[in-house]
C-alpha positions in Angstrom: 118.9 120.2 80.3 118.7 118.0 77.0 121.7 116.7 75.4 121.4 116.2 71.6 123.7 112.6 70.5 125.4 114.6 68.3 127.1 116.8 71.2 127.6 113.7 73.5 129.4 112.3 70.7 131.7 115.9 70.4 132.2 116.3 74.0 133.5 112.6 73.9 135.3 113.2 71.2 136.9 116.2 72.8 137.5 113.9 75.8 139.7 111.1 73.7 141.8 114.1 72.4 143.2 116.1 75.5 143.7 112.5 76.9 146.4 112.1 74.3 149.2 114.0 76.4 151.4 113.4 73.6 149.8 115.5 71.1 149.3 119.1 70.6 145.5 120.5 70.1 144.4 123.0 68.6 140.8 124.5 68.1 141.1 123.5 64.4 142.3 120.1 65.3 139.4 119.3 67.9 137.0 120.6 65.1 138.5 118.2 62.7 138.1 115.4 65.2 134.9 116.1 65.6 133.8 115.8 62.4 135.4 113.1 61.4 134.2 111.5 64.0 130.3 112.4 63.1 131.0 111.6 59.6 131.8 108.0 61.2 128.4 107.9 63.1 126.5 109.5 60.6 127.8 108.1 57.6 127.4 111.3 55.6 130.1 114.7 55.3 129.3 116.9 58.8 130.7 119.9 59.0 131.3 121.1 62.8 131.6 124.9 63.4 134.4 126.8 65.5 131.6 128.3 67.3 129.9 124.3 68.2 133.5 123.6 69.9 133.9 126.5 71.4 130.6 126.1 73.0 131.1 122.1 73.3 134.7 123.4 75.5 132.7 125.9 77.7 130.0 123.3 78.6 132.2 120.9 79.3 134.2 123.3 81.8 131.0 124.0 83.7 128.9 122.0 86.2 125.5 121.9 84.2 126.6 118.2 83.5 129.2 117.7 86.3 132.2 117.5 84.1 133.7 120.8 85.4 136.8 119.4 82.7 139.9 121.3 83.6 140.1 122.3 80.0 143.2 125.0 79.7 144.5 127.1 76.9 148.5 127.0 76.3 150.7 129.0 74.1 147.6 131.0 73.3 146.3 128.2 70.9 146.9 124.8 72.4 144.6 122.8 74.4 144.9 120.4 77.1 143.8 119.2 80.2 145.6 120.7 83.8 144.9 117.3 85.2 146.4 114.9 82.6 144.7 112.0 84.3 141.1 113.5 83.9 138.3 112.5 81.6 134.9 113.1 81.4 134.1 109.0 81.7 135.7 109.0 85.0 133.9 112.0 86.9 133.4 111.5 90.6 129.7 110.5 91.7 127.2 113.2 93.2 126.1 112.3 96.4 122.2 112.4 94.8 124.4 109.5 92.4 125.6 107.7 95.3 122.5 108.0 97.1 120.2 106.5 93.7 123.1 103.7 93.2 122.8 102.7 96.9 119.2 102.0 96.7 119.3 100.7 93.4 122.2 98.1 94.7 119.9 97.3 97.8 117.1 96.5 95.3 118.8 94.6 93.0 120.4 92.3 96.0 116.8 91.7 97.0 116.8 89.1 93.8 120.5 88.5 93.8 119.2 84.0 93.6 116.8 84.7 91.0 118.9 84.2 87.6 116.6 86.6 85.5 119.5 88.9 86.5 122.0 86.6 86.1 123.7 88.6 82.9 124.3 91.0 85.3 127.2 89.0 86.4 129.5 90.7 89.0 127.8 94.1 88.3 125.8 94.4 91.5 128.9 93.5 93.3 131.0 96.3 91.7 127.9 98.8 92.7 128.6 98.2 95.7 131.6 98.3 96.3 132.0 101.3 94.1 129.6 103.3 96.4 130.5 101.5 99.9 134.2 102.9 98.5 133.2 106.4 98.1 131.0 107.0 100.6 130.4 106.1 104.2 127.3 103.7 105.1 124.2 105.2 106.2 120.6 104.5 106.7 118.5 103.0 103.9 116.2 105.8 101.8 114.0 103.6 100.6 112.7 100.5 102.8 111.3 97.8 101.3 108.7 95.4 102.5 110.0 92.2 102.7 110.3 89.0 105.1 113.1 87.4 105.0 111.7 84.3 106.8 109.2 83.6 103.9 109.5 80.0 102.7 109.8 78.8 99.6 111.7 81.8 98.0 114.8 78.5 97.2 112.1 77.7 94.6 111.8 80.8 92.4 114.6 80.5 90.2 114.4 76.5 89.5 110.3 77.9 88.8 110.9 80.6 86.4 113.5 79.0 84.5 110.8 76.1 84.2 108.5 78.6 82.4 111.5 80.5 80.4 112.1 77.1 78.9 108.7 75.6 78.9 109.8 72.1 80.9 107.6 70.0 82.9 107.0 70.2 86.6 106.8 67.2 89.4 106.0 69.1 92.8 105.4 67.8 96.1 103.1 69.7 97.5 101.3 70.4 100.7 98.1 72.7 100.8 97.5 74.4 104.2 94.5 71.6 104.3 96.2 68.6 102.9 96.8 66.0 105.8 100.1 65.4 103.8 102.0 66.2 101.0 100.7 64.8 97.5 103.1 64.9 94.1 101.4 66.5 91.1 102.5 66.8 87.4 102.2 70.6 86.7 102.9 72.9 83.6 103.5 76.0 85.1 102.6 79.3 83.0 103.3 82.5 85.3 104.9 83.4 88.6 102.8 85.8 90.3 103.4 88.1 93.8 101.2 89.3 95.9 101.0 90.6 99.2 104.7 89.9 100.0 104.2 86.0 98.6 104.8 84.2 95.7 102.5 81.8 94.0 102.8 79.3 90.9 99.9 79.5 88.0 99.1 76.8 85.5 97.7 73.3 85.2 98.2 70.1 86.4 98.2 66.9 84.0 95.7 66.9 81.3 93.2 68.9 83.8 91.6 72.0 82.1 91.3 74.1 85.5 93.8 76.8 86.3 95.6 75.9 89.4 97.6 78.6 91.8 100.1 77.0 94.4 101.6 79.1 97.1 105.2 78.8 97.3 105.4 78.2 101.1 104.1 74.8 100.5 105.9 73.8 97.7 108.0 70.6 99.6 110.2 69.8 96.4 110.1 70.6 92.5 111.7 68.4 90.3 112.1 68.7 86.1 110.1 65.9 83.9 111.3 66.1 80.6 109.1 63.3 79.4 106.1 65.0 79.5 105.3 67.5 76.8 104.5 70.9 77.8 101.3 72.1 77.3 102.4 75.4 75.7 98.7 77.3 75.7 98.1 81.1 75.3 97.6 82.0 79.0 97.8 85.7 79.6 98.0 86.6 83.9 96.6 90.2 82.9 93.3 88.7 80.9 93.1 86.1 84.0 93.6 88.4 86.9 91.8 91.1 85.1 89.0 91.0 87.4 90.4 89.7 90.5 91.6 91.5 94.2 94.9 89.0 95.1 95.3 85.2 93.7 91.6 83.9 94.0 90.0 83.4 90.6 86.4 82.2 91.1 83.9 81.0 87.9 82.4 84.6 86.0 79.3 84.2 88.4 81.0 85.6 91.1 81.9 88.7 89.2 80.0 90.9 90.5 79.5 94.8 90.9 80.4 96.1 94.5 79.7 99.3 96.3 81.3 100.8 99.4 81.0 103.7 101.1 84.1 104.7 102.6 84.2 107.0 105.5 86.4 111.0 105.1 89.4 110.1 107.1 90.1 107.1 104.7 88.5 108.1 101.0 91.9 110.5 100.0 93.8 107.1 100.5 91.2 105.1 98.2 91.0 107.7 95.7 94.9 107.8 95.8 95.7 103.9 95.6 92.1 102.6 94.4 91.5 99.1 95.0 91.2 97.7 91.7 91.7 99.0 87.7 87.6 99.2 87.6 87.0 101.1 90.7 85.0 104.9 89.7 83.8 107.0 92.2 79.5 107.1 92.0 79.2 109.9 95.3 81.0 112.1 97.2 79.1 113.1 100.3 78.9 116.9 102.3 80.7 115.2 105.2 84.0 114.3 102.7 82.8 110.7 102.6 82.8 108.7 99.0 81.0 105.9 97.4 82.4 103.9 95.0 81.9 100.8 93.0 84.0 98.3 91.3 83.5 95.0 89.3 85.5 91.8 90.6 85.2 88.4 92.0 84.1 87.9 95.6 87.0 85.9 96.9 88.7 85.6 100.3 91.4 88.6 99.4 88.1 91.3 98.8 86.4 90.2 101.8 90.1 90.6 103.7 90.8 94.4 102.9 86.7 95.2 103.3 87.9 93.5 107.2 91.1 95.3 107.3 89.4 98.9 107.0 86.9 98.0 110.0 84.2 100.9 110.6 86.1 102.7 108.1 84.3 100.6 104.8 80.4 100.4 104.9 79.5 97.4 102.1 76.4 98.6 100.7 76.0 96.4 97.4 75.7 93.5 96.7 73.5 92.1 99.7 75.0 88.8 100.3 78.4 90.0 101.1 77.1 92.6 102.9 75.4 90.1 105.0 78.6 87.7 105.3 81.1 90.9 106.3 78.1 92.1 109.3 78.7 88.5 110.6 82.1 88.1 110.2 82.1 91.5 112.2 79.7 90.4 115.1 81.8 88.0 115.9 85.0 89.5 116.2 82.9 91.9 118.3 82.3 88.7 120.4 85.2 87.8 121.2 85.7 91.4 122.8 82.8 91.1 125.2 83.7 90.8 128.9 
């Protein structure tokens, strides 16, 4: 049901009024209040009708917004509420409330270190405790993925307040490679997830290549305000715009790719498609598709091709078609009794 502002502002209105014990209200007197107090908002002469309280009284007595307001008649013209301690602000939450603010609070603890939400203040904590208070605990709704084991999580705030304020970064860092840890200047320009980690993007020194550091190797990060930042116009969306995960590879290996995927698995292809540029070229009598998309082949494309097994058939372009048939054979090997 929509609520016009106007009649959120009356049945407010209404609301302040029968608080006020100490008064005696009468239909004229609510209308009155009402109009003076839309004249307030509105800045120009409003005229409320007896019928618009009347209504405004009958809604508010109802359930169609949960207020079910004790609103009683007195004396034959007075109004007031049965429950003097009732308002409309201080309803009692629907279990589908409680059941939305529990998940919301479970979400928002998720990122309780990372100070973008920092002006929530106490908030979260009053969530909580304001549905823990009114309800009993149960089992989560909604589960999300996470690992609370990752590494390198300590980092995120110290990172995107780096970025927020455009400041200078001296990592240690250790690539998966490195035989140990090396210390790089690095002006860091987005924070990116994916697949459950984090990863830093920008550039290091006066270098013009984009660099992407995983988190999980990040040993220490330290402020150098000494160093001016090199504040360029980077944009994640034009740079991952043609990418599968956090490998960026030279416009060359943009290519067009087509894969036929097998019936059981096309409704979950079609439903969650790979990438923003995947289209559907066939649809075959047996309820397999084909489909095609344009990105870079990088190690997180040939990953989900693996993940799908004899699911995925790579049909274009020939090389990787090749490299996944290999990569294949030899997992098959290491099967073979």
């Amino acid at each position: 049901m929509a609520i016009n502002k106007n009649a959120l502002i009356r049945y407010k209105t209404i609301d302040k009024c029968l608080q006020n014990k100490y008064r005696q209200w009468t239909l004229n007197d609510l209308i009155e209040a009402c109009s003076d107090t839309l004249h307030e908002y509105e800045g120009r002469e409003v005229n409320v009708s007896r019928r618009t309280v009347q209504l405004d009284i009958q809604m508010m007595r109802s359930d169609k917004l949960g207020y079910n307001a004790p609103i009683v008649v007195y004396d034959r013209k007075f109004y007031k509420y049965e429950d003097e301690d009732y308002s409309i602000t201080d309803i009692p939450l629907t279990e589908n409330d409680m059941n939305v603010l529990s998940e919301t609070v479970e979400m928002l603890k998720q990122f309780k270190d990372f100070s973008l939400f920092s002006e929530l203040g106490g908030i979260i904590q009053r969530l909580e405790d304001k549905v823990y208070t009114e309800k009993t605990h149960q089992a989560s709704i909604i589960h999300l993925d996470k690992n609370e084991g990752l590494k390198g999580l300590q980092h995120l705030d110290l990172l995107y307040q780096a970025i927020l304020k455009k400041i200078v970064l001296r990592l240690t860092y250790r690539s998966f490679k490195a035989k140990a840890a090396s210390e790089v200047i690095f002006h860091p320009f987005i924070l990116k997830e994916y697949n459950n980690r984090w990863f830093l993007v920008g550039v290091a020194g006066n270098k013009p290549q984009i660099l992407t550091f995983a988190l999980d190797r990040i040993i220490n990060v330290d402020y150098d305000l000494d160093i001016p930042y090199r504040n360029e116009d980077f944009s994640g969306d034009d740079y991952y715009k043609n990418t599968i995960g956090v490998t960026v590879l030279d416009k060359k290996h943009i290519q067009e790719i087509v894969l036929k995927i097998e019936k059981d698995n096309a409704p979950y292809v079609t439903t969650k498609p790979f990438h923003h540029t995947q289209e559907i070229i066939s649809v075959f009598e047996d309820g397999s598709i084909m489909i095609k998309l344009k990105v870079h082949i990088n190690y997180e494309l040939e990953r989900m091709i693996l993940g799908f097994g004899d699911s995925i058939e790579v049909i274009e372009p020939r090389l990787l078609r090749k490299r996944i048939k290999k990569k294949l054979a030899a997992a098959v090997n290491k099967y073979a009794e």
